[in-house]
N, C-alpha and C positions, 0 to 999 in steps of 0.2 A: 381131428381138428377141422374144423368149419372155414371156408374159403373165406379170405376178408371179402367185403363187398364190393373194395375198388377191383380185385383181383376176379372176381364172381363176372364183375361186366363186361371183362375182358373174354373170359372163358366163355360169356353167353354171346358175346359176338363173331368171337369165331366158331361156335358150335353153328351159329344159323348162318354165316358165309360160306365155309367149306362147300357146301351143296352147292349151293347160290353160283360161285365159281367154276365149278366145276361144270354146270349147265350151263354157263357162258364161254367156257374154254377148251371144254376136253368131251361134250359127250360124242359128239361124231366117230371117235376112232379109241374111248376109251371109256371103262364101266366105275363106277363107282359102286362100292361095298362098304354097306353103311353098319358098322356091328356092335350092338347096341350092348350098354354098359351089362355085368353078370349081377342079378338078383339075389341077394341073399338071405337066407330065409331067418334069418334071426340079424336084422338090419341095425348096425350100432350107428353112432353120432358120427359124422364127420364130412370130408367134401361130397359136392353133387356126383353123383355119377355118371358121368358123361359119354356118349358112343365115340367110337373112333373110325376114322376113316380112311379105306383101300382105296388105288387107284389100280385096277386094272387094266391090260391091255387085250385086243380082239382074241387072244391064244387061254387067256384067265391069267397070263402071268403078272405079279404083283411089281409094279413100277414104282408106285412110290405110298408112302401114309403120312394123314397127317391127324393130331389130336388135338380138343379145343384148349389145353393147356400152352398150346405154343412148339408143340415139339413136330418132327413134320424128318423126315428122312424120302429120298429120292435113292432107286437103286437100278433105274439103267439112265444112259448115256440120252439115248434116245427122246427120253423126257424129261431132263435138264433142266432147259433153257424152258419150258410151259412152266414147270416147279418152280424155278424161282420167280415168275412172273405171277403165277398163287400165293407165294409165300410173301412176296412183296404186298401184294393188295389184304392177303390175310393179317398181314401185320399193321397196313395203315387200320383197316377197320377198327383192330382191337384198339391200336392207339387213338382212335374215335373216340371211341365208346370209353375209354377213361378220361378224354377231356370232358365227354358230354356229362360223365357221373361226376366230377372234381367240377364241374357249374364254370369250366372256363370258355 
């Protein structure tokens, strides 16, 4: 099935935030792992395929991910309180980008 297109502008906003955030919040003492959707060689109909993304810490261990779908998991203590402060401004964006496509 094909993303509807209000659901699409949401998806394309936090696909180009994620980064964007992360360069204003975390690169100093954390990496970002950007891992781009799997190509398939006989490509049938349906959603965009979109990257997802790692947050790493100085050691490689994985802190948190988040995907342009909305979905976004934090897994130590330590990076919390930054994750929900991305998660929040990820979320206003998308909510942008659906007023801005609904012409309100």
């Amino acid at each position: 099935m094909v993303e509807p297109p209000r659901l699409q502008a949401q998806f394309d906003a936090r696909q180009k935030i994620i980064p964007i955030l992360f360069e204003k919040y975390c690169k100093e003492n954390y990496k970002l792992e950007i891992i781009p959707p799997k190509k398939e060689k006989d490509p049938k109909p349906g959603p965009i395929a979109r990257p997802t993304f790692r947050v790493l810490d100085s050691s490689g261990e994985l802190v948190a991910f988040f995907n342009p779908w909305g979905n976004a998991e934090c897994y130590k203590d330590k990076f919390k309180e930054l994750y929900e402060k991305l998660v929040r401004e990820i979320e206003k964006t998308a909510k942008d980008a659906l007023r801005d496509f609904e012409g309100y």
